[in-house]
TIVO-902010 format. One record per residue (C-alpha): residue in one letter; residue number from 1; z negated, x, y. Coordinates in nm, 3 decimals. Example, Ala and Ser with C-alpha at 12.3 -4.5 7.8 and 13.67 -1.06 7.14 Angstrom:
# TIVO-902010
+-----+-----+---------+---------+---------+
| res |   n |       w |       u |       v |
+-----+-----+---------+---------+---------+
|   a |   1 |  -0.780 |   1.230 |  -0.450 |
|   s |   2 |  -0.714 |   1.367 |  -0.106 |
+-----+-----+---------+---------+---------+
END
This chain:
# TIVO-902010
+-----+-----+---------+---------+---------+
| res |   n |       w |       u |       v |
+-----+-----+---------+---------+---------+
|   x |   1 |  -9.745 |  10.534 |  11.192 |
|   x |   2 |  -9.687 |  10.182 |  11.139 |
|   x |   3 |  -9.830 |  10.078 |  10.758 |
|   x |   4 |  -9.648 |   9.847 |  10.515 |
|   x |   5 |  -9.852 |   9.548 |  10.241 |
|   x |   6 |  -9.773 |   9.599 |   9.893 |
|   x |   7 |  -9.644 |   9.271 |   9.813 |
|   x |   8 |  -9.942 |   9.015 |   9.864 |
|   x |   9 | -10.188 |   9.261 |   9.737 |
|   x |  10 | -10.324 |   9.342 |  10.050 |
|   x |  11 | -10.298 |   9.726 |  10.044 |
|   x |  12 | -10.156 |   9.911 |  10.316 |
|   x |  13 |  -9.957 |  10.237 |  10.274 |
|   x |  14 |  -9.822 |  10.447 |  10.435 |
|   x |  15 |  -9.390 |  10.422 |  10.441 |
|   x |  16 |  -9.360 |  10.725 |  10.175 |
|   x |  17 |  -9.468 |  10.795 |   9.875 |
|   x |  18 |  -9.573 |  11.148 |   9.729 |
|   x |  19 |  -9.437 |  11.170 |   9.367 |
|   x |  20 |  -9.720 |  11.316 |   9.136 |
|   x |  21 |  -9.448 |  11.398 |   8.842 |
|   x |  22 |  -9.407 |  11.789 |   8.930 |
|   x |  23 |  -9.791 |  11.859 |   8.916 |
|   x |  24 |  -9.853 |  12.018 |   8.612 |
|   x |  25 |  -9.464 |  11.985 |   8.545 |
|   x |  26 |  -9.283 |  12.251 |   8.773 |
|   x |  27 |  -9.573 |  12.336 |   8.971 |
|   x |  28 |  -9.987 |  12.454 |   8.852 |
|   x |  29 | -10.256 |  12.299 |   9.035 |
|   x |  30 | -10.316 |  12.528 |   9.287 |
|   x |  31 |  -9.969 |  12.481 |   9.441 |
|   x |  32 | -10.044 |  12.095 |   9.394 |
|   x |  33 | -10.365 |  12.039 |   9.568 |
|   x |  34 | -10.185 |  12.238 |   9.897 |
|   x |  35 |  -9.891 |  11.973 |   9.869 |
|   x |  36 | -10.140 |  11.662 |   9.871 |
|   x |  37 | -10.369 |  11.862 |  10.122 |
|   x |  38 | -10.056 |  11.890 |  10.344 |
|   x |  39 |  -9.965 |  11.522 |  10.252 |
|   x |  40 | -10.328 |  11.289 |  10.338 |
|   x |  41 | -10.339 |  11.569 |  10.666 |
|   x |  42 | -10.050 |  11.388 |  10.794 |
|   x |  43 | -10.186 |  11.029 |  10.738 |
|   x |  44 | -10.005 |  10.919 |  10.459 |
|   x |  45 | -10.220 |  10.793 |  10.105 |
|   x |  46 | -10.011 |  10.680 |   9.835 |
|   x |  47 |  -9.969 |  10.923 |   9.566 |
|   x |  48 |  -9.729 |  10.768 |   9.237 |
|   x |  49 |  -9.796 |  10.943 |   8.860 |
|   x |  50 |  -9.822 |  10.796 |   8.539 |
|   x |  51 |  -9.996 |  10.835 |   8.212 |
|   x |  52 |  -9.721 |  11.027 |   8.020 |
|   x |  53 |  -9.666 |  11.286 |   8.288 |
|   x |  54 |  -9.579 |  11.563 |   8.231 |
|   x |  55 |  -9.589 |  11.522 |   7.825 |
|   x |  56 |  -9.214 |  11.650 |   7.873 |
|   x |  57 |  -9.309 |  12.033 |   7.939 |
|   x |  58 |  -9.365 |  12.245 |   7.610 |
|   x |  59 |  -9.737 |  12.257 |   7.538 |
|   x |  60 |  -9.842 |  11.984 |   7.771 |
|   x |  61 |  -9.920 |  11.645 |   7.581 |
|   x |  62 |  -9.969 |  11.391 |   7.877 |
|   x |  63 | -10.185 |  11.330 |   8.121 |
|   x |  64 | -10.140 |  11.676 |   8.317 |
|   x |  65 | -10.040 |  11.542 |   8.685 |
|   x |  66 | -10.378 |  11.249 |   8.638 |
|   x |  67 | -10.598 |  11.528 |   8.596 |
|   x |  68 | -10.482 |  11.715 |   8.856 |
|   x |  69 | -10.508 |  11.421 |   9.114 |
|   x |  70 | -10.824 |  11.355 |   8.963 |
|   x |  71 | -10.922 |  11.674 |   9.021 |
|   x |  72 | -10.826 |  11.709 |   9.361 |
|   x |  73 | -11.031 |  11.402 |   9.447 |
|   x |  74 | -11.297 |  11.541 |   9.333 |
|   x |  75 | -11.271 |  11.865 |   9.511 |
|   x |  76 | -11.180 |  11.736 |   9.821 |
|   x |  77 | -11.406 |  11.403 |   9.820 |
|   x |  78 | -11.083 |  11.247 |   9.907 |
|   x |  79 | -11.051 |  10.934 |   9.686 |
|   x |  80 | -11.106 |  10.663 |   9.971 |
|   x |  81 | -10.877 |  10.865 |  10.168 |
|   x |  82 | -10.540 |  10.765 |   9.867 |
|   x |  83 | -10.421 |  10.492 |   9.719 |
|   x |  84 | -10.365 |  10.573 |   9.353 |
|   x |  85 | -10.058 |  10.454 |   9.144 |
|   x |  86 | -10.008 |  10.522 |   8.836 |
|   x |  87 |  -9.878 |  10.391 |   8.505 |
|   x |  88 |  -9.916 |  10.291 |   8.182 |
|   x |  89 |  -9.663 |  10.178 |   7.889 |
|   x |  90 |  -9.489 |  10.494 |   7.833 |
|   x |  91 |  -9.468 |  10.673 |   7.515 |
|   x |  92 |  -9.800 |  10.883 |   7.506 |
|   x |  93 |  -9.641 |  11.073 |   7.173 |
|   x |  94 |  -9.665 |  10.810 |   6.910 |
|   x |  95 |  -9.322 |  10.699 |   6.965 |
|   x |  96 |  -9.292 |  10.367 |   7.165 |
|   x |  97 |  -9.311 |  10.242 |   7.439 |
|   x |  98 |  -9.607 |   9.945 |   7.449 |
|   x |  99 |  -9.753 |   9.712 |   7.686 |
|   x | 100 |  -9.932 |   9.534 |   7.418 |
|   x | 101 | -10.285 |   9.419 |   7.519 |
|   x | 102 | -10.508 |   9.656 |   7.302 |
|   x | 103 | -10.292 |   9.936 |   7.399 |
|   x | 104 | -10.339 |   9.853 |   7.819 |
|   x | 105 | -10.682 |   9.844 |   7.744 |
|   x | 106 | -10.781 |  10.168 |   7.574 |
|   x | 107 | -10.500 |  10.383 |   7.806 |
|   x | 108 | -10.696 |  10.254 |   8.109 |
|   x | 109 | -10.985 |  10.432 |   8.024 |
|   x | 110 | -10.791 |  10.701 |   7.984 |
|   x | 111 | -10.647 |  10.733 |   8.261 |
|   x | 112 | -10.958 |  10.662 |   8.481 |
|   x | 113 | -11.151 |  10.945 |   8.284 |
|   x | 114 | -10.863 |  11.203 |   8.423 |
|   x | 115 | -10.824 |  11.038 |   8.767 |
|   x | 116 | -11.233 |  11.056 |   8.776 |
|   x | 117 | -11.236 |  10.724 |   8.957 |
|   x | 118 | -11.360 |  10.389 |   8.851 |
|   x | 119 | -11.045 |  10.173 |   9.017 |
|   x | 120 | -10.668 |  10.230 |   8.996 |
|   x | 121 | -10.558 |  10.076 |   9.309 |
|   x | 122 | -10.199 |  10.043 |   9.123 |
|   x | 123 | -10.169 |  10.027 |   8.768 |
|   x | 124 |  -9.765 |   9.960 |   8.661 |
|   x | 125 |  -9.617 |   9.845 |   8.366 |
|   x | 126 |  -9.391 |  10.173 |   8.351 |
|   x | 127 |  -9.106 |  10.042 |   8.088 |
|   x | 128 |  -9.086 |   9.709 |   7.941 |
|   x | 129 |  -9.191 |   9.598 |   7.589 |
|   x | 130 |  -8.956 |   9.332 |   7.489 |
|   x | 131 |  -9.187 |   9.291 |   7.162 |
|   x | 132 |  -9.464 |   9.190 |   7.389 |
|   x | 133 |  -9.469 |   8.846 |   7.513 |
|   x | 134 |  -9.506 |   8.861 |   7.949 |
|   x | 135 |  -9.852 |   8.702 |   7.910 |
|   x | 136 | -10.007 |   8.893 |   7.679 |
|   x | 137 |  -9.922 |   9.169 |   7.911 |
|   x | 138 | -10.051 |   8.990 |   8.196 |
|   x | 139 | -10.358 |   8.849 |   8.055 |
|   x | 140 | -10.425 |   9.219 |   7.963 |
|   x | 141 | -10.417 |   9.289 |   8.342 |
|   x | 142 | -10.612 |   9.034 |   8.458 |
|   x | 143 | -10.909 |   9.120 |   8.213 |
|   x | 144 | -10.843 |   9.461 |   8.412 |
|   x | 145 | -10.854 |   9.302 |   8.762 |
|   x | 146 | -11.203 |   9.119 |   8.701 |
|   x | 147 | -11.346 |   9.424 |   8.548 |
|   x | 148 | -11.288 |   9.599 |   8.889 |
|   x | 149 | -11.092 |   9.869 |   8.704 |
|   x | 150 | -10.739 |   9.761 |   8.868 |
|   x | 151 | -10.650 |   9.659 |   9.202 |
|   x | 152 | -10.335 |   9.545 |   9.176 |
|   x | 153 | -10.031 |   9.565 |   8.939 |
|   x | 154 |  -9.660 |   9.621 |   8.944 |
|   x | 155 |  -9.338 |   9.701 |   8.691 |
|   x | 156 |  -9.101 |   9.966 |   8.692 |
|   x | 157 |  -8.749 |   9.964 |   8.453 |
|   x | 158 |  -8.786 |   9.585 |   8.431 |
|   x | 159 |  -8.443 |   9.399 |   8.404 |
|   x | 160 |  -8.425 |   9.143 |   8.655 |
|   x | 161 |  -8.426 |   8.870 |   8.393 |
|   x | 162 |  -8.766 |   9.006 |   8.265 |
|   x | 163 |  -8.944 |   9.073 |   8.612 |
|   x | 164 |  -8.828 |   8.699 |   8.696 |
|   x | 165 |  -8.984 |   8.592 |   8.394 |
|   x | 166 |  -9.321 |   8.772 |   8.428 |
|   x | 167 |  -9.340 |   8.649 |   8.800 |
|   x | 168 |  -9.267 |   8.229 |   8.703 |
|   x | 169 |  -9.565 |   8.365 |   8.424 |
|   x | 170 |  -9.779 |   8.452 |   8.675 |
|   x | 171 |  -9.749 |   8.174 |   8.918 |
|   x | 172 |  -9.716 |   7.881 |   8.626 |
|   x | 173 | -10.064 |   8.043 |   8.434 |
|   x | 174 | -10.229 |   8.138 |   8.767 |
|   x | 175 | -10.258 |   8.525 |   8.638 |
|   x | 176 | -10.230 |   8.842 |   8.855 |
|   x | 177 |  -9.831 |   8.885 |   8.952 |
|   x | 178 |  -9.626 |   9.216 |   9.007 |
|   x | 179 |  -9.683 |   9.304 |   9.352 |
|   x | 180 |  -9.441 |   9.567 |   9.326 |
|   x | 181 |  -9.135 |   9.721 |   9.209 |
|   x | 182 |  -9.016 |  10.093 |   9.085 |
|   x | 183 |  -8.621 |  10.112 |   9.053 |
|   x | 184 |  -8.369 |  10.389 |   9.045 |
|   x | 185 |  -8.216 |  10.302 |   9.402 |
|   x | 186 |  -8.110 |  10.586 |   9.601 |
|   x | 187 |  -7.759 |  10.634 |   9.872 |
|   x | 188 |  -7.616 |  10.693 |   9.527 |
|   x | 189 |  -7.785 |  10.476 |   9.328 |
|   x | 190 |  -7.711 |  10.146 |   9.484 |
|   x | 191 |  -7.561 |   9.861 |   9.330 |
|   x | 192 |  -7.789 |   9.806 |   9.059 |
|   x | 193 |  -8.124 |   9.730 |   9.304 |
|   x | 194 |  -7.885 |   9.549 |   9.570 |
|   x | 195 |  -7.779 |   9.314 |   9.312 |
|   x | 196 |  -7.960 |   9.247 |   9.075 |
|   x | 197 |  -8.323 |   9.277 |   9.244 |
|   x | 198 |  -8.326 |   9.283 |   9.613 |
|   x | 199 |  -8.333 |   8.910 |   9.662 |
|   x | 200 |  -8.560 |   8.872 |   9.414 |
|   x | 201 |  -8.790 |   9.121 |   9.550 |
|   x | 202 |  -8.741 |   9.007 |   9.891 |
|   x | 203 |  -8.804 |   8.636 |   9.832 |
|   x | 204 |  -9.093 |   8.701 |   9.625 |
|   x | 205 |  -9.257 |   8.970 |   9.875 |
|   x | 206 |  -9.258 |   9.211 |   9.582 |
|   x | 207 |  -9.303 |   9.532 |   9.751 |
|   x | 208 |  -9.023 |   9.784 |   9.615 |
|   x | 209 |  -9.158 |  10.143 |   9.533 |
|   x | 210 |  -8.801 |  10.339 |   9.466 |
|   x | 211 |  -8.759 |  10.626 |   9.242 |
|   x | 212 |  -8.491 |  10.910 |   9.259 |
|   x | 213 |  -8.493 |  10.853 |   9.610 |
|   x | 214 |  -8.308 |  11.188 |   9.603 |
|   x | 215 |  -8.102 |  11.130 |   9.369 |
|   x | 216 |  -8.287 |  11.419 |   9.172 |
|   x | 217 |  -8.225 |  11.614 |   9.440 |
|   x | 218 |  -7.842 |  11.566 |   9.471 |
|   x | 219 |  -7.886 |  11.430 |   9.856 |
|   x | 220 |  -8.100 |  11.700 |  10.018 |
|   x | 221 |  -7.749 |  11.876 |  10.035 |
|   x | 222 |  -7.813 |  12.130 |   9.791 |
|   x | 223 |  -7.572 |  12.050 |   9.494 |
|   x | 224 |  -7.176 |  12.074 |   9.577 |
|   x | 225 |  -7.070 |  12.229 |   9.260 |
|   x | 226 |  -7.155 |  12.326 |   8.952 |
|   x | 227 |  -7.231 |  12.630 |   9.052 |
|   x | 228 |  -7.491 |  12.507 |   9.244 |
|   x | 229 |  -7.696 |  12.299 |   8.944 |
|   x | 230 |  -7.906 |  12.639 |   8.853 |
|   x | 231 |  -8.096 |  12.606 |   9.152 |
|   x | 232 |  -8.345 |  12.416 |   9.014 |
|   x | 233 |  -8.554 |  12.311 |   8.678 |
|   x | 234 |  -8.370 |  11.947 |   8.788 |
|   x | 235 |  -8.007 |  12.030 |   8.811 |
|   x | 236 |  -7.900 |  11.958 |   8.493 |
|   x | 237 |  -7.928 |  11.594 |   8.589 |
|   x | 238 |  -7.764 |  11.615 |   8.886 |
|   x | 239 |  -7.383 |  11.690 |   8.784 |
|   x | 240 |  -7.326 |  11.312 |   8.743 |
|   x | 241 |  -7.305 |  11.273 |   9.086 |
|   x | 242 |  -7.043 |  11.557 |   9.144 |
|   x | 243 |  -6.763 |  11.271 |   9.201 |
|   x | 244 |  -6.529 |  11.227 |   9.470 |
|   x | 245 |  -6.753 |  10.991 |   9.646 |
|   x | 246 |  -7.093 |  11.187 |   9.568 |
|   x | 247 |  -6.982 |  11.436 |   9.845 |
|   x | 248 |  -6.864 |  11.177 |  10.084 |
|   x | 249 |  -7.234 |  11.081 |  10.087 |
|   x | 250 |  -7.314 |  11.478 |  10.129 |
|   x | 251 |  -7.074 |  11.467 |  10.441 |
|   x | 252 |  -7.167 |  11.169 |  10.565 |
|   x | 253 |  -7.549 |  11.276 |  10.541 |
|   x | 254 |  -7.483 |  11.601 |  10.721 |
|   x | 255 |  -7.315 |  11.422 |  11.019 |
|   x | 256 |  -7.620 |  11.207 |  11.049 |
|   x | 257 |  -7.851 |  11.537 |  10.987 |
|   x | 258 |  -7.722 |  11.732 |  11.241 |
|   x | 259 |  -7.690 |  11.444 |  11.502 |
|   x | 260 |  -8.098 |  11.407 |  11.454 |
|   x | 261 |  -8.150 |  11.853 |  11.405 |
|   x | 262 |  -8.301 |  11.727 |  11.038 |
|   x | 263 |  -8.240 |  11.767 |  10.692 |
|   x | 264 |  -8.004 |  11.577 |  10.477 |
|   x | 265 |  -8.289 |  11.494 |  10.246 |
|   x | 266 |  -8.489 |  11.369 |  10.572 |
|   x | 267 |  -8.201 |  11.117 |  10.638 |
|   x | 268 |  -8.152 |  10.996 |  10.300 |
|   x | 269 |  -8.553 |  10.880 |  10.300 |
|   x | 270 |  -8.514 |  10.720 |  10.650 |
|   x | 271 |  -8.255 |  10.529 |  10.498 |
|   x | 272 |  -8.432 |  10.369 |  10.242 |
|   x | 273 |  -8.699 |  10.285 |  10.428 |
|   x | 274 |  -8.469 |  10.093 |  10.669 |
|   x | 275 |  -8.316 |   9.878 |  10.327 |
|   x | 276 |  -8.456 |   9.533 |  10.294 |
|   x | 277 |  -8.760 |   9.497 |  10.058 |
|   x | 278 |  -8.845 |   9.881 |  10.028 |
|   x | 279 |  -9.235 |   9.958 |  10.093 |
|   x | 280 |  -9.195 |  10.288 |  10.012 |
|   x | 281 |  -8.945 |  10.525 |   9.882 |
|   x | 282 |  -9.099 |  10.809 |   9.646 |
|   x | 283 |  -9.029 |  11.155 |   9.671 |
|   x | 284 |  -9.166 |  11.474 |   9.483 |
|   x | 285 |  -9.225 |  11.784 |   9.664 |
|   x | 286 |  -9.285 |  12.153 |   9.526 |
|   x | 287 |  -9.366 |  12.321 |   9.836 |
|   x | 288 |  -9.592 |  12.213 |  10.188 |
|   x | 289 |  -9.241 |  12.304 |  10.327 |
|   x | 290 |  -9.099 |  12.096 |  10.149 |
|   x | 291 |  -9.273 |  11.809 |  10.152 |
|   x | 292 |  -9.256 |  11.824 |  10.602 |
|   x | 293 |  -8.887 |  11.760 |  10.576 |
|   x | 294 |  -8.926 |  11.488 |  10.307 |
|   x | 295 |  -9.246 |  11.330 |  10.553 |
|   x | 296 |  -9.049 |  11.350 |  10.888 |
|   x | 297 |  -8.815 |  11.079 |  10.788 |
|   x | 298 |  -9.104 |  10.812 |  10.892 |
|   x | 299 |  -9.010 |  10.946 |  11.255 |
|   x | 300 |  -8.638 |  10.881 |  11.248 |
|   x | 301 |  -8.526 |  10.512 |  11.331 |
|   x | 302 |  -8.154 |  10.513 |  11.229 |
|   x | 303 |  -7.932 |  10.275 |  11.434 |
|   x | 304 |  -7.685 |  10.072 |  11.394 |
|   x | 305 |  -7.343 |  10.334 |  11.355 |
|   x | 306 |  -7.578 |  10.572 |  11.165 |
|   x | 307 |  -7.655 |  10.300 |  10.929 |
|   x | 308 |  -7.289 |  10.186 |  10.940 |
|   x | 309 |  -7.129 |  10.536 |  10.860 |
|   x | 310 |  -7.414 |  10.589 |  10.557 |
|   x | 311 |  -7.329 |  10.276 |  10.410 |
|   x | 312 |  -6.959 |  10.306 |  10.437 |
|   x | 313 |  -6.943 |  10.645 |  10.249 |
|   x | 314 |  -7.165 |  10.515 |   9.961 |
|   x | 315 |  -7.033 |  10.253 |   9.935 |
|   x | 316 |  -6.938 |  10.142 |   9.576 |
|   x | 317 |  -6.919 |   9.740 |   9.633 |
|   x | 318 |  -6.854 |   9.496 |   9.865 |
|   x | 319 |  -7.060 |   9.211 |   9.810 |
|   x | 320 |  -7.333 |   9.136 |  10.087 |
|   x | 321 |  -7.689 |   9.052 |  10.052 |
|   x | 322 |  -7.817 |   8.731 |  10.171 |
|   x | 323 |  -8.177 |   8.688 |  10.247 |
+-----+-----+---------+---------+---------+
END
């Protein structure tokens, strides 16, 4: 399997990326160590959570999926074996959202205590603080980065105007840049990433890390109706993309499926990781089932007319990217 740099940081991953936001969330631990058992056997190492998940859940309070990883790590004496992303900025119950020094500082701790290792390979600014100046944010980091406690960093829900901001930051005060990238960019999803970031990304070498890469699940073929949005603890979100167009993706998907004997939701991941920029799309799985047909998309190559038929039915603009 042929690994991919995030950004100039000099980690390798493997093309995929194991979503750590159902452990502890829709799934108990014992379910989630056989899903990242199934996951390193197969030679792939970066695992994505954050701080705040799964604080959503009644009676959890953040945290949950760290400790779980953390735990694992332990278990299995797997922690050189991962690369570990995860997050910090979220709102941790106190109602905001902060990437103010002080607060970077003490939630690192924090998160290393559950993660029971002494480096974060990846630690992301997970929403922006527009009452935090860029540097103070990335001053914070770079105290992090000579302590040994952080590898490298990257941003997630940053508006292009913001990410372009903290990068000219970066280079002008010779502090540690974003290396990566998290948007919402998905075969529904597309517009916002291929306009407003995927130069920027791919000019910079700012390794992209995309979430919903399933479209919450909407692309694995599941969803048609609203009949269908019970299936899951997720398909309340997913009636937004019962549209006209939504299920000329579905169809287009299950041409593409079937020409390959795959899944829909195998097809959808191939074809993000054949988009310009994208180290990694990330994907949860609840099952070791589940997470083979999400992990065999690293085997498909997608040619030209595949590529040409996906793009066509999701299709939502018409301006080209430039490199």
């Amino acid at each position: 399997m042929k690994k991919r740099y995030l950004g100039n940081s000099g980690i390798q991953i493997a093309p995929f990326a194991l979503g750590g936001n159902v452990f502890g969330w829709t799934i108990d631990e014992k379910k989630s160590f056989e899903i990242l058992d199934a996951f390193i056997a197969r030679g792939f190492n970066l695992i994505d959570t954050a701080d705040v998940y799964s604080s959503w859940k009644p009676g959890n309070k953040g945290g949950e999926s760290e400790t779980i990883i953390g735990n694992w790590m332990k278990q299995r004496n797997s922690r050189k074996k991962v690369i570990i992303a995860t997050k910090v900025g979220g709102d941790m119950g106190l109602g905001k959202k902060s990437l103010a020094k002080d607060w970077i500082l003490k939630e690192v701790d924090a998160s290393l205590r559950r993660l029971q290792t002494e480096q974060i390979d990846l630690y992301q600014s997970h929403w922006d603080d527009l009452s935090t100046p860029v540097e103070e944010t990335l001053r914070a980091y770079d105290q992090l980065i000579k302590q040994g406690k952080v590898r490298a960093i990257g941003a997630s829900n940053f508006s292009r105007e913001r990410l372009a901001e903290a990068i000219t930051c970066s280079e002008k005060n010779n502090l540690p840049r974003y290396e990566t990238f998290q948007p919402r960019y998905n075969l529904y999803d597309r517009a916002e990433y291929e306009k407003e970031y995927m130069k920027l990304c791919v000019e910079k070498n700012i390794g992209v890390i995309s979430y919903y890469s399933l479209a919450s699940g909407y692309l694995t073929g599941k969803y048609r109706s609203e009949s269908d949005l019970g299936k899951s603890a997720r398909g309340g979100g997913i009636k937004n993309y019962l549209t006209p167009r939504g299920i000329r993706i579905l169809d287009a998907l299950k041409e593409v499926a079937e020409k390959y004997d795959t899944m829909q939701a195998t097809i959808s991941l191939a074809w993000l990781m054949s988009q310009p920029g994208i180290a990694a799309p990330i994907a949860s799985a609840t099952s070791a089932e589940q997470l083979k047909e999400l992990i065999n998309a690293v085997e498909i190559e997608l040619n030209a007319d595949d590529l040409k038929m996906l793009n066509e039915a999701s299709s939502e603009w018409r301006e080209k990217f430039h490199s």
